[in-house]
C-alpha positions as CSV (number, residue, x, y, z in Angstrom):
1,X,-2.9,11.0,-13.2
2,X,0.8,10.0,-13.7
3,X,1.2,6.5,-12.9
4,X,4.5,7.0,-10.0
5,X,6.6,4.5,-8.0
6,X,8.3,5.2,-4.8
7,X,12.0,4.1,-4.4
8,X,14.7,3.9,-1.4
9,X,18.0,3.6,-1.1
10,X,20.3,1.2,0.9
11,X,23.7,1.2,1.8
12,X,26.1,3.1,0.4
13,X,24.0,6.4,0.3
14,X,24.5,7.2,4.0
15,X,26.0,10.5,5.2
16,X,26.7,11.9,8.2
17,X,24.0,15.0,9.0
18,X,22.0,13.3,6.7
19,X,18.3,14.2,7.6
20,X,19.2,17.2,10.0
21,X,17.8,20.0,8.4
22,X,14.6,18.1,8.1
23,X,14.0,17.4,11.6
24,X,14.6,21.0,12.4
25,X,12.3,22.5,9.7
26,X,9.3,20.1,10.1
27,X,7.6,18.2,13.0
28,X,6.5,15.0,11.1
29,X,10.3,14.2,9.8
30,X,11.6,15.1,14.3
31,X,8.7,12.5,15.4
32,X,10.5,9.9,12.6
33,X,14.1,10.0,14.7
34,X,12.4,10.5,17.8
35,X,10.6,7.2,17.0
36,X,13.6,5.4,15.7
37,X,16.0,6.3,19.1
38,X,12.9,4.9,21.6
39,X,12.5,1.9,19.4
40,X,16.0,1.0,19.3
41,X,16.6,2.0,22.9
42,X,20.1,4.0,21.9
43,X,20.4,7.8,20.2
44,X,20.1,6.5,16.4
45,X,20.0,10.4,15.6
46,X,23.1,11.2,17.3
47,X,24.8,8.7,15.3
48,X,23.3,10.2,12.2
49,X,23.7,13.7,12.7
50,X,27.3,13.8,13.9
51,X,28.8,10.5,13.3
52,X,31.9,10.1,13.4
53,X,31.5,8.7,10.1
54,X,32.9,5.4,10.2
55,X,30.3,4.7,13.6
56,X,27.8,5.2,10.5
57,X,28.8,2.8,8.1
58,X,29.3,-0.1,10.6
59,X,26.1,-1.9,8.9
60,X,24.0,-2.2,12.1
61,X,23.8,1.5,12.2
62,X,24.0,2.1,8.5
63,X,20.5,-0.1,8.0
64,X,18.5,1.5,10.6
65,X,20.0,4.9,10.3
66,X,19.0,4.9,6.0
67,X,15.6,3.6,6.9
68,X,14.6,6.3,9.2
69,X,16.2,9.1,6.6
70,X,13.7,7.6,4.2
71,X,10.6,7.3,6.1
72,X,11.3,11.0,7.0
73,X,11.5,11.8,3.8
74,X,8.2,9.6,3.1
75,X,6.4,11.5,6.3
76,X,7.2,14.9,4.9
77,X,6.3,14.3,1.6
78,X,3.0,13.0,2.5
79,X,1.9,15.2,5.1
80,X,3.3,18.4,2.7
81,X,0.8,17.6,-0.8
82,X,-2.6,19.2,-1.3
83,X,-4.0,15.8,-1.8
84,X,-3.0,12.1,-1.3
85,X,-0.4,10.7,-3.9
86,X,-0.8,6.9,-3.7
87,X,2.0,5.3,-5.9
88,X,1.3,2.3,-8.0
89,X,4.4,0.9,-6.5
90,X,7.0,0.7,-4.4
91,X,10.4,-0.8,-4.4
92,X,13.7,-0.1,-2.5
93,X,17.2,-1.8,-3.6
94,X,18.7,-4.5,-0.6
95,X,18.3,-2.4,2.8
96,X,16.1,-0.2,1.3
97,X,13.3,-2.7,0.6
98,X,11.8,-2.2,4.1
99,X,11.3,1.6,3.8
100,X,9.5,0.6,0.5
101,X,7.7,-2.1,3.1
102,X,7.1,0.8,5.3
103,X,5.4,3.1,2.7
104,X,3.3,-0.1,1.4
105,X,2.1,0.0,5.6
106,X,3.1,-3.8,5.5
107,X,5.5,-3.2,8.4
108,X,5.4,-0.7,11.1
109,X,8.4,1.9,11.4
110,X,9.5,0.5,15.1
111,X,9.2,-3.2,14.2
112,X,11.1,-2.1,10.9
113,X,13.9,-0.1,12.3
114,X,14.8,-2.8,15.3
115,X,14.5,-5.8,12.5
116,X,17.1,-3.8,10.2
117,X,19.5,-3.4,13.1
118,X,19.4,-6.3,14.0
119,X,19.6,-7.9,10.5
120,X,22.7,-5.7,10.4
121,X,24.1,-7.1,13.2
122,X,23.5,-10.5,11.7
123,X,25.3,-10.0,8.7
124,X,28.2,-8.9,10.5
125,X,28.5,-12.0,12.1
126,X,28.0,-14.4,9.8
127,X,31.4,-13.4,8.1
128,X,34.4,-12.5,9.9
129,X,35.6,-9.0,9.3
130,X,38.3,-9.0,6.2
131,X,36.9,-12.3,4.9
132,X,34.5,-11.2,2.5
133,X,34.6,-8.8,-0.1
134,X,32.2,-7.1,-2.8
135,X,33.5,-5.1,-6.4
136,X,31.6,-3.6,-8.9
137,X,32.3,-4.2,-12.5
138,X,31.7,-2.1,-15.5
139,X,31.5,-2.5,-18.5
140,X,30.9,-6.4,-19.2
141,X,28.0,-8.2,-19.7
142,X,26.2,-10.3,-17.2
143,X,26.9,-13.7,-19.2
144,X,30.6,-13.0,-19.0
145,X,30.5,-11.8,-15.5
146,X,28.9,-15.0,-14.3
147,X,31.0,-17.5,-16.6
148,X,33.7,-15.9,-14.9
149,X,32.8,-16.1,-11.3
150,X,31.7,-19.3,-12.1
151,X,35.0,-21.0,-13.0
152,X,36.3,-19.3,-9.9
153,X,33.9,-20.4,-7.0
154,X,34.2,-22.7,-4.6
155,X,31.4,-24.2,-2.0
156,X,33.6,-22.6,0.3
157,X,34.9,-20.2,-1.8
158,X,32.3,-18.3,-3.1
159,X,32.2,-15.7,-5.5
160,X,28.8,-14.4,-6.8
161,X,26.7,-11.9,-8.4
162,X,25.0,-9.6,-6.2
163,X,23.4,-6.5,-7.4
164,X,22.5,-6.2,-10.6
165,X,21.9,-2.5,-11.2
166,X,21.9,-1.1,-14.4
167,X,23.2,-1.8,-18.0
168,X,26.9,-2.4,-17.7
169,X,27.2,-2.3,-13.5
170,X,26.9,-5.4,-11.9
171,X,28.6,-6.4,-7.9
172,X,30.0,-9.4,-6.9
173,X,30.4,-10.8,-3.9
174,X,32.2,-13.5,-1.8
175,X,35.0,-14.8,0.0
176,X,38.0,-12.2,-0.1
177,X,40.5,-14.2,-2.2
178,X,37.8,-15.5,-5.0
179,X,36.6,-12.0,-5.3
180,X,40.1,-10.8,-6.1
181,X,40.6,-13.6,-8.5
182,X,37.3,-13.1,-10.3
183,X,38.4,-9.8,-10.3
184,X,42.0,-10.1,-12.3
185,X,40.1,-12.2,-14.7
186,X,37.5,-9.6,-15.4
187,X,39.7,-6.6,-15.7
188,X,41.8,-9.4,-18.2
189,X,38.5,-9.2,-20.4
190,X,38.3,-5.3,-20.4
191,X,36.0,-4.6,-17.4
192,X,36.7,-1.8,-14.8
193,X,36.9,-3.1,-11.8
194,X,35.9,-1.0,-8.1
195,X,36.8,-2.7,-4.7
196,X,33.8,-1.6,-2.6
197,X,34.6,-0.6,1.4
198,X,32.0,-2.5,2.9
199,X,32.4,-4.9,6.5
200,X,30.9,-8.5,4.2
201,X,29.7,-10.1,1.5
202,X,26.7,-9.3,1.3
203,X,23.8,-10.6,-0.7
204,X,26.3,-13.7,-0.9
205,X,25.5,-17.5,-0.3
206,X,28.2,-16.5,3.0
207,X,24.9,-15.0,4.4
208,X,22.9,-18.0,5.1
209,X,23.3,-18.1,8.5
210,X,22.0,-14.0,8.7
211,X,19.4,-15.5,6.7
212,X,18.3,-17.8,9.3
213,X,19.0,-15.4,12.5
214,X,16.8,-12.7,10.5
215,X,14.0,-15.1,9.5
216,X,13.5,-16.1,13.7
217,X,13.2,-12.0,14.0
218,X,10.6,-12.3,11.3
219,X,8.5,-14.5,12.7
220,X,8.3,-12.2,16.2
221,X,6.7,-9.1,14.4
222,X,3.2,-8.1,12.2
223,X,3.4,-8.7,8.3
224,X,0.5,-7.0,6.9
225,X,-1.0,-6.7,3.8
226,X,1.0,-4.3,1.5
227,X,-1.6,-1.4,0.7
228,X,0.2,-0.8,-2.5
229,X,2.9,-3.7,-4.6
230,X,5.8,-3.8,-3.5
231,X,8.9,-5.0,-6.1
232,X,10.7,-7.7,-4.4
233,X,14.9,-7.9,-5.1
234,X,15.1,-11.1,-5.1
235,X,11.9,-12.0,-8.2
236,X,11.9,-8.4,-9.4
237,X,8.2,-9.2,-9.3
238,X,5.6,-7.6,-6.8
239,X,4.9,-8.7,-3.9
240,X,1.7,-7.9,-1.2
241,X,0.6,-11.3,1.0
242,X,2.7,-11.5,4.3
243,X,3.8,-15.1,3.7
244,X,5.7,-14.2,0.1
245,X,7.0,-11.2,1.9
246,X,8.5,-12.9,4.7
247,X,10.1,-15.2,2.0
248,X,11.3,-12.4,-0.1
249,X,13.0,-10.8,3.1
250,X,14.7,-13.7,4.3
251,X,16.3,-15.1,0.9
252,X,17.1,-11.5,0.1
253,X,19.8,-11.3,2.6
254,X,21.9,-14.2,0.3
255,X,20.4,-13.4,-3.2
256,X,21.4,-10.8,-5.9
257,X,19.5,-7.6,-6.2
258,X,18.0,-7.9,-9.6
259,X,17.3,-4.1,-9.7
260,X,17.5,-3.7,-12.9
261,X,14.9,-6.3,-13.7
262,X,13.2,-4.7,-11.2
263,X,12.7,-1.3,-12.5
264,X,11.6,-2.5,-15.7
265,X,9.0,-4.5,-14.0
266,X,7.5,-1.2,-13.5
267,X,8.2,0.3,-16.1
268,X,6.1,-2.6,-17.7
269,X,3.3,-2.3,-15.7
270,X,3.3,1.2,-17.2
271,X,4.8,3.5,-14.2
272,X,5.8,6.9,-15.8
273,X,7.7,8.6,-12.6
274,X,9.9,7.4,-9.8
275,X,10.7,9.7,-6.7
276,X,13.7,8.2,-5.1
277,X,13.0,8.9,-1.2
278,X,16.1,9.1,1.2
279,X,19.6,10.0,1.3
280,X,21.1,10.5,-2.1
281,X,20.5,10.1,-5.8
282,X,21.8,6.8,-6.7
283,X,18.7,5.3,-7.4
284,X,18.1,8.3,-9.6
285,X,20.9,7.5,-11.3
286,X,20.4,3.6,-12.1
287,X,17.0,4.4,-13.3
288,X,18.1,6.7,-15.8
289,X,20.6,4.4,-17.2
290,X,17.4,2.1,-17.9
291,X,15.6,4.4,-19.3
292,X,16.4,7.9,-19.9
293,X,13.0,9.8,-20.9
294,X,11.4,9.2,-18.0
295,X,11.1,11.9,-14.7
296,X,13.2,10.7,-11.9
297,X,12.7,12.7,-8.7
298,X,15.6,12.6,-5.7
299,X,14.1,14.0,-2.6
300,X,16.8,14.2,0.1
301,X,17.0,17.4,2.4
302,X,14.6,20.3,2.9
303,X,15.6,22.0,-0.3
304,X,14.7,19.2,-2.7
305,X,11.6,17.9,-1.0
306,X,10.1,21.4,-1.1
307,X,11.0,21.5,-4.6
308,X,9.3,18.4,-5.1
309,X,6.2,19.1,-3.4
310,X,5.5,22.6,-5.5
311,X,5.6,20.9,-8.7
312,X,3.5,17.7,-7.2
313,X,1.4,20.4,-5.7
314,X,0.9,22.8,-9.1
């Protein structure tokens, strides 16, 4: 049997509509945003299926709204195969790591989609709208990226490295004005630089205080056992027992994303397929860049999940 992880995505892979078409061809994916709007107490699948689109990506709707695309996806895929498919791991980059939580059964879907609102919420407030800012940078190594940030941070200034993707794409992260500075410097050493349109820092040491409002939430809801490992952003490394989840959760919110590190954590412990669950293919993307021989799956609407579940099914 083929030795398969599960991945999610987080912000930045939101669209409105997203998810539509699944609720209206199958019952298990309706019951997911059904779920999601009596949970939250407001019409989460309005939001999601006609926006307007910058409603979306205000984070505390973004979070919940990506989380219940990809346990739809999850629900479908699973109540669609001819026999269980229990993957070795799972794993989902920033947001995405509590649909990975989800499919590991280590946190319900309601307590899951109220925490991520809220922890949207949080991170909204912790920095002032205009304040923070995030750019990705290609094409330069991670020692130079840091050297760099590093000679332009502040305590109160911060500028930091927060997602680690792939092989030449790193984010930073941090107050506006060090951002831009780090940013001069590293197109000055031949990087491409990206100004990302997002409402904070995140994954910045400017989200402490989100860390500490999320972490009181934490302690309020069930961490169970993760059936199956789950590969932690902030260690790369899996994860099951609820104390070392609750940990990873809450210094994730001010850590980088070592995603790169974390996919070839799997890759080490000898997975040989990822199926990327949710709302676009960037996941799908980042993985190839890490390694290119091996089958990446992207199962987002009705059309790829079908196709997915005749070849799983064959």
């Amino acid at each position: 049997m083929t030795t398969t992880a599960f991945v999610f995505p987080g912000q930045g892979a939101q669209k409105v509509g997203m998810g539509k078409d699944l609720a209206q061809e199958f019952a298990v994916a309706r019951d997911v945003f059904a779920e999601a709007d009596e949970s939250l107490g407001f019409s989460l699948s309005k939001i999601i299926w006609e926006g307007p689109e910058d409603q979306l990506r205000l984070t505390y709707y973004t979070q919940p709204a990506l989380l219940t695309m990809s346990v739809a996806c999850l629900r479908v895929l699973q109540a669609s195969l001819a026999g269980p498919l229990v993957p070795s791991f799972a794993a989902g980059h920033s947001l995405g790591e509590y649909s990975a939580l989800v499919a590991a059964g280590s946190l319900t879907f309601s307590d899951a989609v109220r925490i991520v609102h809220l922890r949207g919420q949080f991170m909204d407030e912790a920095v002032p709208a205009g304040l923070g800012a995030m750019s990705a940078i290609l094409g330069l190594d991670k020692v130079a990226i840091e050297s760099i940030c590093a000679s332009v941070s502040t305590d109160k200034r911060p500028v930091e490295l927060a997602n680690l993707n792939c092989p030449g794409q790193i984010v930073i992260s941090g107050e506006a004005h060090a951002v831009s500075q780090a940013s001069d410097q590293l197109r000055a050493a031949g990087a491409r630089v990206i100004e990302l349109v997002v409402s904070g820092p995140f994954h910045s040491s400017l989200m402490k205080p989100a860390a500490e409002k999320l972490a009181d939430e934490l302690r309020g809801i069930s961490i169970f056992p993760a059936k199956i490992p789950v590969v932690a952003n902030v260690s790369a490394k899996a994860v099951t027992e609820p104390d070392e989840i609750f940990q990873a959760l809450t210094s994730q919110v001010f850590s980088s994303v070592l995603w790169e590190d974390s996919v070839r954590y799997m890759l080490d412990q000898g997975v040989e397929r990822f199926i990327e669950l949710g709302s676009g293919t960037v996941l799908s993307g980042l993985i190839k860049k890490v390694n290119r021989k091996l089958p990446v799956h992207a199962a987002s609407d009705t059309a790829s999940l079908t196709a997915l579940i005749q070849q799983l099914n064959e």
